[in-house]
LUMBA-576342 format. One record per residue (C-alpha): residue number from 1; chain; x, y, z. Coordinates in nm, 4 decimals, decimal comma. Example, Ala and Ser with C-alpha at 12.3 -4.5 7.8 and 13.67 -1.06 7.14 Angstrom:
REM residues 2
  zati  bafi         x         y         z
     1     A    1,2300   -0,4500    0,7800
     2     A    1,3670   -0,1060    0,7140
This chain:
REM residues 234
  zati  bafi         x         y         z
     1     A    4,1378    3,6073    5,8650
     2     A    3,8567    3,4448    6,0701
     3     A    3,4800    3,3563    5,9526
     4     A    3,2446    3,5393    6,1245
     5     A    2,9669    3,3392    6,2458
     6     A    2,6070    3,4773    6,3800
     7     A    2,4410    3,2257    6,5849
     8     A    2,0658    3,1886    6,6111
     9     A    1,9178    3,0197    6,9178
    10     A    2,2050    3,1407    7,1320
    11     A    2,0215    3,0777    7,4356
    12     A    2,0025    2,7499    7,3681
    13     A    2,1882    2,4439    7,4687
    14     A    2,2937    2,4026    7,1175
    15     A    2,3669    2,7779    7,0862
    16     A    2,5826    2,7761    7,4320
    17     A    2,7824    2,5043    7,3420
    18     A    2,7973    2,6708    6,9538
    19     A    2,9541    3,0177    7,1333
    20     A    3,1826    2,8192    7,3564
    21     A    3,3339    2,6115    7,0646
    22     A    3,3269    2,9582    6,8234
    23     A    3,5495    3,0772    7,1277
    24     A    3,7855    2,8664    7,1463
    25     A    3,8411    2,8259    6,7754
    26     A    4,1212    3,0143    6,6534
    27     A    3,9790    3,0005    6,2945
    28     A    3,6238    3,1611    6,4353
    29     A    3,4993    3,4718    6,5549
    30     A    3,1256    3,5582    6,7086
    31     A    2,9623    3,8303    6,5194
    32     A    2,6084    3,8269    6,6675
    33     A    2,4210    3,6357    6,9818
    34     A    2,0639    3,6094    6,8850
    35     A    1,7720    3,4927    7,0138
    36     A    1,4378    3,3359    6,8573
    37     A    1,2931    3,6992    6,8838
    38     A    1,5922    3,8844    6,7550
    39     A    1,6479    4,1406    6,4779
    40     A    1,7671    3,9217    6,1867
    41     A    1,9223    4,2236    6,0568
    42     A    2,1720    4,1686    6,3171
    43     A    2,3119    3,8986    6,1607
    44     A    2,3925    4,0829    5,8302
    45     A    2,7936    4,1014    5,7685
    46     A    2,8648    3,7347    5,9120
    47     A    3,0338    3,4731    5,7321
    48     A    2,7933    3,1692    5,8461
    49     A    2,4738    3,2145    6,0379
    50     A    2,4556    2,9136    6,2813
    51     A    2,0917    2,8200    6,3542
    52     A    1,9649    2,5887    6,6946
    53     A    1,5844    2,7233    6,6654
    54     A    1,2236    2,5986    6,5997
    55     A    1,1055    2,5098    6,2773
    56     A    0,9191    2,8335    6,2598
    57     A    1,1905    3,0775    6,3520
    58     A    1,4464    2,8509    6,1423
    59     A    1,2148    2,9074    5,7941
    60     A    1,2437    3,2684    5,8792
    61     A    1,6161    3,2059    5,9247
    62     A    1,6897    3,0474    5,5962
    63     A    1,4881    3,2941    5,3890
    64     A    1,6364    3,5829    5,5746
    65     A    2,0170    3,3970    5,5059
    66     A    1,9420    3,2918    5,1461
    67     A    1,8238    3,6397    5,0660
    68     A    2,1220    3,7837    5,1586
    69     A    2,3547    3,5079    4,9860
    70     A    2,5137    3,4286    5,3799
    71     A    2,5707    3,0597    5,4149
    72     A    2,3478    2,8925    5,6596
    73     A    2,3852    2,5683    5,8850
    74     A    2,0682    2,4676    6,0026
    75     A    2,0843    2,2156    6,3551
    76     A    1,6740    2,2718    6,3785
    77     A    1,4547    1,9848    6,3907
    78     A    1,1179    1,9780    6,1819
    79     A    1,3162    1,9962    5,8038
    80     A    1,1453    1,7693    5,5920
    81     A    1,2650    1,6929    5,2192
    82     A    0,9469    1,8337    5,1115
    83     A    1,0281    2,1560    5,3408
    84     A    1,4204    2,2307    5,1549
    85     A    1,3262    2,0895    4,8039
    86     A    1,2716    2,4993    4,7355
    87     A    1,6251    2,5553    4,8315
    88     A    1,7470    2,2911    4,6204
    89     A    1,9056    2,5810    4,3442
    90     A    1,9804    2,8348    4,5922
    91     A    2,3481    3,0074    4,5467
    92     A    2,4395    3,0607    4,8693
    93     A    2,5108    2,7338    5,1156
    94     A    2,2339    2,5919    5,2998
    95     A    2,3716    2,3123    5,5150
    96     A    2,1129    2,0732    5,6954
    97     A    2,2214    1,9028    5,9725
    98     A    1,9545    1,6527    6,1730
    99     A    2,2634    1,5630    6,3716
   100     A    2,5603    1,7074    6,4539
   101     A    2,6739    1,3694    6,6034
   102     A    2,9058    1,1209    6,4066
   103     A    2,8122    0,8518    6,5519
   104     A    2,4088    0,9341    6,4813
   105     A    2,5101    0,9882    6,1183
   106     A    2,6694    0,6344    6,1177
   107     A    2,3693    0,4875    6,2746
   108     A    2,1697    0,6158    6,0560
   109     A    2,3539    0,5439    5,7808
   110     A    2,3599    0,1497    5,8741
   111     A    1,9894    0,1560    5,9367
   112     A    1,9095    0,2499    5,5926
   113     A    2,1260   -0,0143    5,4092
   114     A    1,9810   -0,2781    5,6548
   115     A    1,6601   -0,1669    5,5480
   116     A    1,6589   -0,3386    5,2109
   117     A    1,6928   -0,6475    5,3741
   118     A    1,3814   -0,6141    5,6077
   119     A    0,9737   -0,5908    5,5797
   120     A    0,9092   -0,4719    5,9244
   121     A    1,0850   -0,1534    6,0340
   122     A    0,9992    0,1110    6,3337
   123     A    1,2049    0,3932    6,4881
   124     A    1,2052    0,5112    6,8699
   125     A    1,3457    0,8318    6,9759
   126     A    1,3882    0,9137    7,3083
   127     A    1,5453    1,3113    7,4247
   128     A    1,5617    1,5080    7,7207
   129     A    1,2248    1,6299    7,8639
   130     A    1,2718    2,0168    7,7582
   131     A    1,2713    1,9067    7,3725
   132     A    0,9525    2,0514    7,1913
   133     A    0,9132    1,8922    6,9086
   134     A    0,8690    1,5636    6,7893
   135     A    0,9445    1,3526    6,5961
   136     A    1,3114    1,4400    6,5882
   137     A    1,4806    1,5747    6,2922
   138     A    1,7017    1,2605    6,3054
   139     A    1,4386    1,0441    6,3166
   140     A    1,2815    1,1877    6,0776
   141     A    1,6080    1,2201    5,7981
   142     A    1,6179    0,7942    5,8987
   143     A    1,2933    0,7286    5,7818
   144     A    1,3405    0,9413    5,4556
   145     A    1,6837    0,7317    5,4115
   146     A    1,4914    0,4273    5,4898
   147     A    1,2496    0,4712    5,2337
   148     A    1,4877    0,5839    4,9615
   149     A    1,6623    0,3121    5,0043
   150     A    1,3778    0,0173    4,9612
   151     A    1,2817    0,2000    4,6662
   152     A    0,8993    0,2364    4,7775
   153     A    0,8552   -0,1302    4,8925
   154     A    0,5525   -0,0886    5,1320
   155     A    0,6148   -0,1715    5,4861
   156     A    0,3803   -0,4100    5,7229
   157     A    0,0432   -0,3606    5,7530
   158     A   -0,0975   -0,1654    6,0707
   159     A    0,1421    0,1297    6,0096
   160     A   -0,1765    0,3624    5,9862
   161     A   -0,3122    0,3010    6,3615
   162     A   -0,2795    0,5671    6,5496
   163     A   -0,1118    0,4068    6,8445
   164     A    0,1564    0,3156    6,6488
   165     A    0,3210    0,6864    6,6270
   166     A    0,4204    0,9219    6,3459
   167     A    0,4444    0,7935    5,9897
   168     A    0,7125    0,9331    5,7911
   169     A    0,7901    0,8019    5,4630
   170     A    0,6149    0,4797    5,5722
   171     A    0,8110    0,4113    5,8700
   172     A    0,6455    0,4751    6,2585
   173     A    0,8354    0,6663    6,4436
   174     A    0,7703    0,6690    6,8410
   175     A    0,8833    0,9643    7,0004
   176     A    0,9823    0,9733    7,4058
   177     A    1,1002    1,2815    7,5956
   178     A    1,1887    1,2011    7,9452
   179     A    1,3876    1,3202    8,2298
   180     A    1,8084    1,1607    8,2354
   181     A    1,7708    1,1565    7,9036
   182     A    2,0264    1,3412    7,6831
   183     A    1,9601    1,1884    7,3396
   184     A    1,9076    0,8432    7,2079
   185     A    1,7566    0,6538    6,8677
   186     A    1,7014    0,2814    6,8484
   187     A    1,5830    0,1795    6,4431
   188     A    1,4222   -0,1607    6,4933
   189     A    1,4051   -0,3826    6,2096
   190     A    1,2269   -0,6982    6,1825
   191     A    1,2895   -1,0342    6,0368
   192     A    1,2100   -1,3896    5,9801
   193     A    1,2344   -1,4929    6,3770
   194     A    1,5028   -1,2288    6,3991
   195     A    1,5290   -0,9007    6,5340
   196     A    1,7920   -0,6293    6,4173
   197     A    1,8392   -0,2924    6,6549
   198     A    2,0647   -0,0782    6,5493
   199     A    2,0923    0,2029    6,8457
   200     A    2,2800    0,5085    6,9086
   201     A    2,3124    0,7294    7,2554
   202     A    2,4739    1,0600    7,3206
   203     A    2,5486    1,1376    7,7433
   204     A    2,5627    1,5505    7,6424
   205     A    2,5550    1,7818    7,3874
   206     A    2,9677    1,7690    7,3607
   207     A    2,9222    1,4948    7,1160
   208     A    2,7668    1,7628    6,8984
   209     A    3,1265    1,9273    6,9166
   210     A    3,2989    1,7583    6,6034
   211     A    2,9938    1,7988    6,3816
   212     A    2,9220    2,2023    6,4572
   213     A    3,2499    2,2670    6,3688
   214     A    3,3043    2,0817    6,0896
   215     A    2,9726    2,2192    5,9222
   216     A    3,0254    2,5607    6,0223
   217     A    3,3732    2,5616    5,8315
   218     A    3,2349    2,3198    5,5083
   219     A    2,9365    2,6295    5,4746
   220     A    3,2026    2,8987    5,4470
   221     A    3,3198    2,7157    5,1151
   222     A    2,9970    2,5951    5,0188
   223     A    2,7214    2,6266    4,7651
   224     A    2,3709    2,4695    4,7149
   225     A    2,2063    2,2886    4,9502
   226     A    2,3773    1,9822    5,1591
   227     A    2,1730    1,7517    5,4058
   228     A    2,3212    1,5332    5,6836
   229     A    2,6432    1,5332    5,8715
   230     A    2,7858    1,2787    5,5934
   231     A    2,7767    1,5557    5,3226
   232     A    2,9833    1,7378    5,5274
   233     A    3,2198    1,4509    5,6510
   234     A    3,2593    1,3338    5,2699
């Protein structure tokens, strides 16, 4: 028996390469195509709803998925801790993912141990010109690991000027979209006369591949709510 998945955002770069890869899965089927503006009604009788949105349409998502006890994966950016602490008891899986990327998760994951070791820490994102929102949702899940993981210990002075970007949990966060970009996230961290970057790049949304699947498959099983690629990896 294959799982059913409805994907949200199907007109989407995420949600094309999310119907090519349900395609050619043997273990997948597509039960609805949707669209930002969609019937969500459509969706009802699927296994997993995939969602590739905006933060907007992906609240409406979630509610509409945890309501109906289908298990949601969620590749929209905007999703703040704040944002899915109401989910935190749901029954149903909802399944998080800032980054579908392995790599990304890994770079992320280094970034917030090195953190503990450094004072002075600031995050650029760069994406392809069509992408609407900033900061990124990866960005934004670094700075939250970040801060978890130096326990509160207050960053450099200056963080509150406005040229210096988007504060989130402390950290700046400068966000680029340009043209020949795809996607890419450099976490600098400053020392004593030292300077750790710790960067990551993707070329195309292919190195998405790996992640989509393997968090469409872990929210068929799941339960409760799961953030990051790494809960799914684990």
């Amino acid at each position: 028996m294959t799982t059913k998945i409805a994907v949200v955002g199907a007109s989407g770069r995420m949600g094309a390469l999310a119907l090519a890869l349900i395609k050619d899965a043997s273990d997948l089927t597509l039960h609805a195509a949707l669209d930002s503006k969609s019937d969500l009604n459509e969706a009802l009788g699927a296994d997993v709803i995939f969602d590739v949105t905006r933060l907007e349409v992906s609240e409406r998502v979630v509610e509409f998925a945890s309501a109906n006890s289908i298990p949601v994966v969620v590749g929209t950016s905007g999703w703040s801790a704040d944002k899915l602490a109401k989910y935190a008891s749901v029954s149903s899986a909802v399944v998080v993912i800032p980054n579908f990327s392995v790599g990304s998760m890994l770079a992320t994951r280094f970034a917030s141990e090195a953190a503990k070791y450094f004072d002075s820490i600031e995050i650029v994102e760069t994406h392809h010109a069509g992408k609407i929102d900033s900061p990124s949702g990866t960005a934004v899940r670094t700075a939250e690991l970040i801060a978890k993981n130096r326990d509160g210990a207050p960053l450099v002075p200056g963080a509150g000027q406005t040229a210096r970007g988007e504060i989130v949990a402390g950290v700046p966060i400068h966000s680029l979209r340009l043209k020949g970009v795809s996607a890419k996230q450099e976490v600098n961290l400053g020392g004593e006369s030292e300077l750790l970057t710790i960067s990551h790049e993707t070329s195309s949304v292919n190195a998405y591949s790996q992640g989509i699947l393997a968090s469409i498959r872990f929210a068929a099983k799941a339960s409760g709510l799961h953030v990051g690629l790494e809960s799914v990896l684990a």
